[in-house]
C-alpha positions in Angstrom: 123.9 114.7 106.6 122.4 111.4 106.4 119.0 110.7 105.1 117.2 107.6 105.3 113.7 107.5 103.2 111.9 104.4 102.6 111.7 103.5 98.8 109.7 101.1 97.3 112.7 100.8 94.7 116.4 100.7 95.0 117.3 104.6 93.4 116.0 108.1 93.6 113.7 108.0 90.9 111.7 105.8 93.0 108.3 106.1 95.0 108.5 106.9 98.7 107.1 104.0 100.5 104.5 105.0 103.2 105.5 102.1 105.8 108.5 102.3 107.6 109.3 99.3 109.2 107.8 97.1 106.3 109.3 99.2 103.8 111.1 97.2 100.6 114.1 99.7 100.5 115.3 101.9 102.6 117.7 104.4 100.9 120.2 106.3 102.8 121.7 109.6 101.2 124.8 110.9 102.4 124.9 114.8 101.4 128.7 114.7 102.3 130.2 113.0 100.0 126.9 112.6 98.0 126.3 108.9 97.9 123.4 106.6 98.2 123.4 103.1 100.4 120.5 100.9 99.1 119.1 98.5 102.4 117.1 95.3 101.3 114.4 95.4 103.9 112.7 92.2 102.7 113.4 90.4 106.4 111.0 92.8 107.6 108.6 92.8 105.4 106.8 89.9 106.9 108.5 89.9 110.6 105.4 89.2 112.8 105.7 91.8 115.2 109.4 94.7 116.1 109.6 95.7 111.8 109.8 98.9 113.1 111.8 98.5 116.2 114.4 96.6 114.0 114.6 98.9 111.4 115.1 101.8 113.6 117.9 100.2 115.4 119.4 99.7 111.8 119.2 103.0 110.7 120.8 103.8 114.2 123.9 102.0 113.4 123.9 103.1 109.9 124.0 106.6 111.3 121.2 108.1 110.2 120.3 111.7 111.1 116.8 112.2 109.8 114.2 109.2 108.3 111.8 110.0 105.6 109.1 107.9 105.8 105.0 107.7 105.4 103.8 106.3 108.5 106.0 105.6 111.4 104.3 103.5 114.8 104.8 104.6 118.2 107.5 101.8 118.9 109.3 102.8 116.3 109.0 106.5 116.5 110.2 106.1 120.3 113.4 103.9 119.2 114.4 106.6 116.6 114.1 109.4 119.1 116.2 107.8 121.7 118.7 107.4 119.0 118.3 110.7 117.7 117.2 110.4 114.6 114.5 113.1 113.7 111.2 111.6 112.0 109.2 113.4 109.0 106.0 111.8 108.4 103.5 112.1 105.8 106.2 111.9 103.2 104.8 110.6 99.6 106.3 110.9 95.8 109.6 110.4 94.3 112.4 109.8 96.7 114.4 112.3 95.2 111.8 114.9 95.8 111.7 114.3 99.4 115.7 114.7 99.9 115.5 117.8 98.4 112.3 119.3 100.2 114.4 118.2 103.3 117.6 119.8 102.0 115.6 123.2 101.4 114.0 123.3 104.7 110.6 122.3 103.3 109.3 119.8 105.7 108.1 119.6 109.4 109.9 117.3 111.8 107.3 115.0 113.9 106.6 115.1 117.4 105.1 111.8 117.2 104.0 109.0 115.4 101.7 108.9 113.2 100.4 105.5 113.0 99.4 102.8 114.8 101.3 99.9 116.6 101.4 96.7 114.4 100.7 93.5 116.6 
């Protein structure tokens, strides 16, 4: 499975970082054959507007099944779901701690986004 969880460092001792599409790191585990990718996200950090659309269309190509993530916006939220990726909001502490609550079957998949567009 691939996991993608916003970090606000580059490794799985890190801190979950509540935005998505401004996120400094996004980290994506693969379960199979247990690796970790490490995505500088600093070109979105200050985008103007579509950090979240752009972010979600990279995680698409990257192949992501699931995001991890604090806050997602509706543009984004509705990007990921058209590619498939399932969204659990609301995530916080250390990134490692969230792949493994995931992994266990210990979190709730979103039905929608949870924060507000960014204009």
């Amino acid at each position: 499975m691939k996991i993608a969880i916003t970090s606000l460092g580059q490794d799985l001792n890190s801190q979950v970082d509540p935005r998505f599409g401004r996120a400094a790191y996004i980290l994506m585990v693969d379960t199979v054959p247990n690796r970790v990718e490490v995505f500088d996200n600093s070109e979105n950090i200050n985008a103007f507007k579509g950090a979240g659309i752009q972010a979600a269309a990279m995680l698409s190509k990257k192949g992501a099944e699931v995001l991890l993530t604090g806050y997602c916006g509706p543009n984004a939220y509705k990007t990921l779901q058209a590619a498939g990726v399932k969204v659990v909001n609301d995530v916080s502490g250390k990134v490692k701690d969230a792949v493994d609550a995931l992994i266990e079957g210990n979190v709730t998949f979103a039905d929608s986004a949870n924060a507000e567009a960014h204009w």
